[in-house]
DOLOPA-779979 format. One line per field, with one value per residue (C-alpha): z, x, y. Coordinates in pm, whole numbers. Each point is the difference from the previous one (the first is absolute). Example, Ala and Ser with C-alpha at 12.3 -4.5 7.8 and 13.67 -1.06 7.14 Angstrom:
2
zz (780 -66)
xx (1230 137)
yy (-450 344)
end
This chain:
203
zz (-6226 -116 -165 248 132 19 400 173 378 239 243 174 300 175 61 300 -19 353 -17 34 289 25 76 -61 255 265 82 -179 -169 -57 329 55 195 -242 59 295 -240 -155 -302 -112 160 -189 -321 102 84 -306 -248 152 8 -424 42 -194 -2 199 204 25 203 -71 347 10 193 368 -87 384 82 -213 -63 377 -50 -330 118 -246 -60 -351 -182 -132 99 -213 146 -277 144 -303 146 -15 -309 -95 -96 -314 246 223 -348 -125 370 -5 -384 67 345 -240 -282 235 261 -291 -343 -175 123 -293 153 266 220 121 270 308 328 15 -188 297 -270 -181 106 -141 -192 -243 -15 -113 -280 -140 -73 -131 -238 -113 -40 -182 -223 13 25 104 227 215 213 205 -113 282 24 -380 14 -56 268 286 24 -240 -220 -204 -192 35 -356 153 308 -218 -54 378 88 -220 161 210 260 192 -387 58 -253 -128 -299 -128 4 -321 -168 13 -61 -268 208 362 130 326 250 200 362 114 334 -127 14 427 101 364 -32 264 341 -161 -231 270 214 -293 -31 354 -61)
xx (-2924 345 253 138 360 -132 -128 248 -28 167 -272 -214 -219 -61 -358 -55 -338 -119 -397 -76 -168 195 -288 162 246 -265 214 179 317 112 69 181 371 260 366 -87 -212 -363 -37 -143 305 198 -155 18 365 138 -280 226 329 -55 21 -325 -148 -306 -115 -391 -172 -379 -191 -376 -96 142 182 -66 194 305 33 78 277 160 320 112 -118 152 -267 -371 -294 -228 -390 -175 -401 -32 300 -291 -72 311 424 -122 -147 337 161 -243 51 365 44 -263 195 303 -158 -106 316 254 -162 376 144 105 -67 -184 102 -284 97 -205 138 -95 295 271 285 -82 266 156 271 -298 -120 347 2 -346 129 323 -144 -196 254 181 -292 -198 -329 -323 -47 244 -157 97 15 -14 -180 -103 -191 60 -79 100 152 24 35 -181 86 -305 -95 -151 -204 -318 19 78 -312 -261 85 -307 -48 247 196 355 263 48 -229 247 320 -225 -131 345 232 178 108 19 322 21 254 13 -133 57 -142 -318 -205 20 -278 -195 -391 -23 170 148 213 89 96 210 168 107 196)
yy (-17549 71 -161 -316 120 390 -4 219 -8 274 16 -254 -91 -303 -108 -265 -186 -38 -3 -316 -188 -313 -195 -361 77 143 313 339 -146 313 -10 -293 -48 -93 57 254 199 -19 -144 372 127 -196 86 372 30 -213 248 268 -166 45 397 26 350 -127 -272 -66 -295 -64 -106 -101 -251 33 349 167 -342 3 420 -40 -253 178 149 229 344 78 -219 92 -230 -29 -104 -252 14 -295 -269 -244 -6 -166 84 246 244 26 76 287 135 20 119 280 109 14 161 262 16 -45 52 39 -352 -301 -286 -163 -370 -222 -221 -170 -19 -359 -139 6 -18 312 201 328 -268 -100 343 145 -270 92 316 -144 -213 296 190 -267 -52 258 -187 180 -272 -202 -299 -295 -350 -338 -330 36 313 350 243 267 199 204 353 144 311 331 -65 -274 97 48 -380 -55 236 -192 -343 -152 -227 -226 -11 138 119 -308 37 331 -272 -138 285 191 -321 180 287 -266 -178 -159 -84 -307 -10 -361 58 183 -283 1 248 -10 -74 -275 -73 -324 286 207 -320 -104 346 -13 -340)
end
């Protein structure tokens, strides 16, 4: 690791987790209507809004379904054959497409298209408080927890490649707190994983 303030980021790519089966709420939320968009839509156009060099969106589960419904042609989808084993698999997928599309980038940003509020405004001020800082990590903080999204710098995507199971990030926010800052996110905590969320959302 290096020195904490020596993380210089010119390059990046945004990574949009989007494997996952939604099985509480009984049907793809990736493809849920939100503001005349899908949530993934959403996700995709605010990942772009940034200007980062690449944007890549990990499908699994349902992918036939939602490739169909992805309206953008400038992005790289990335197939995870794993999603089931848990969030860690999406992850290794999407660092290894970007190791392999774009081996020369800084940085990484993990985000879920499941959090309706993560637009490209909280985006832009991971990498400002990076640049600020210059942290090798740069996360979100709401409700009491610490959490996405969030970048990472390339000197760690061995780290984010040995993760396992349905264990995100998170765990790097403790091992790297010396070189870690985080920006607040008060609206983090509202994600969609049941129909009572996404009824709530639409109040």
């Amino acid at each position: 690791m290096k020195a904490q303030g020596d993380y210089t980021i010119k390059s990046y790519a945004v990574i949009i987790l989007a494997a996952g089966s939604s099985s509480r709420l009984g049907r793809p939320k990736q493809l849920l209507a939100y503001r005349g968009k899908t949530l993934l839509q959403h996700a995709i156009d605010s990942a772009k809004a940034t200007k980062a060099k690449q944007t890549l969106v990990v499908l699994g589960a349902v992918k036939e379904l939602i490739n169909n419904q992805i309206d953008d042609k400038g992005i790289v989808r990335v197939d995870n054959p794993n999603w089931q084993s848990g969030l860690a698999s999406s992850i290794k997928a999407g660092i290894n497409a970007l190791n392999s599309n774009s081996p020369n980038l800084d940085a990484a940003i993990l985000m879920v298209c499941d959090q309706p509020f993560a637009d490209a405004t909280i985006l832009i001020s991971l990498l400002a408080k990076q640049a600020e800082t210059g942290d090798a990590i740069v996360g979100c903080s709401y409700d009491d927890t610490k959490g996405i999204p969030a970048l990472f710098h390339s000197s760690l995507f061995t780290d984010l490649l040995s993760l396992e199971g349905d264990a995100g990030a998170k765990k790097l926010f403790d091992k790297y707190k010396e070189v870690s800052s985080f920006v607040s996110f008060k609206q983090g905590g509202i994600d969609i994983d049941t129909s009572e969320d996404y009824k709530n959302l639409a109040k």
